[in-house]
N, C-alpha and C positions, 0 to 999 in steps of 0.2 A: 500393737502396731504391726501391720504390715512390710515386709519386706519389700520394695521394689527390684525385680528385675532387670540385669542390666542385659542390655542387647548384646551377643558378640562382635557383630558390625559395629563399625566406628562411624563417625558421622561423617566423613570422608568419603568414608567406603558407601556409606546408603546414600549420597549426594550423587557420586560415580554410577553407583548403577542405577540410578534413576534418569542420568543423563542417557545409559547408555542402553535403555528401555524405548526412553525418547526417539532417539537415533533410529532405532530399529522398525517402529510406527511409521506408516504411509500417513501423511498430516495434509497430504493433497495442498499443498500451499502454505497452512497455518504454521505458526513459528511458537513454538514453546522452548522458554526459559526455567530453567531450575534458580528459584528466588531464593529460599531459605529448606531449614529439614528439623525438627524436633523431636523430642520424645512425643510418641502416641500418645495421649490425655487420658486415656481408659485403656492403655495396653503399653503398658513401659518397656518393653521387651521389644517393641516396634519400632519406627521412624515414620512421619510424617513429614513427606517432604512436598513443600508448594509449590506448584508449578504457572508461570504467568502465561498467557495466551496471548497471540499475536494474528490478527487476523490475514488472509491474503493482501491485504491492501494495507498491513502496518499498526495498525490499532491496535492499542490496548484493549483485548477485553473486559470487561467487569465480570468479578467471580475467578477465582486461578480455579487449574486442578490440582489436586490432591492423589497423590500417589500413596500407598502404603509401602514398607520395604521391611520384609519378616527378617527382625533383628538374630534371628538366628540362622536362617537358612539362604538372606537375602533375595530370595524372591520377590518381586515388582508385582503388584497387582494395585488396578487402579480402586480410587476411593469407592464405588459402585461397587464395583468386585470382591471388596472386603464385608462389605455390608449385606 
């Protein structure tokens, strides 16, 4: 059996700096929400944390984004950029 990897960030912590990745993004209007954050599914050492989408005009979008947050080093990079 494998060992899983625990992340040193807490989920707190990769919750915060996911908001404060957000913050930092010109969104020209759009409004993102930090919804929920989990362990990565194929990278336990990660955080996956969802993000909702709000359009200029208020709408939900369909589809959130997905952020990555490197359970060790904290770094933010978007789900695109992981991959």
């Amino acid at each position: 059996m494998l060992k899983r990897r625990k992340p040193k960030v807490s989920l707190e912590d990769a919750m915060s700096l996911a908001k404060s990745y957000l913050s930092r993004q010109d969104l020209k209007g759009w409004r993102f929400e930090v919804a929920e954050a989990q362990r990565h599914p194929t990278d336990a050492a990660n955080w996956s944390v969802i993000v909702d989408r709000f359009s200029p005009e208020g709408g939900l979008v369909d589809g959130p984004q997905i952020l990555i947050v490197n359970g060790e080093t904290g770094d933010v990079r978007t789900f695109e950029e992981f991959y």
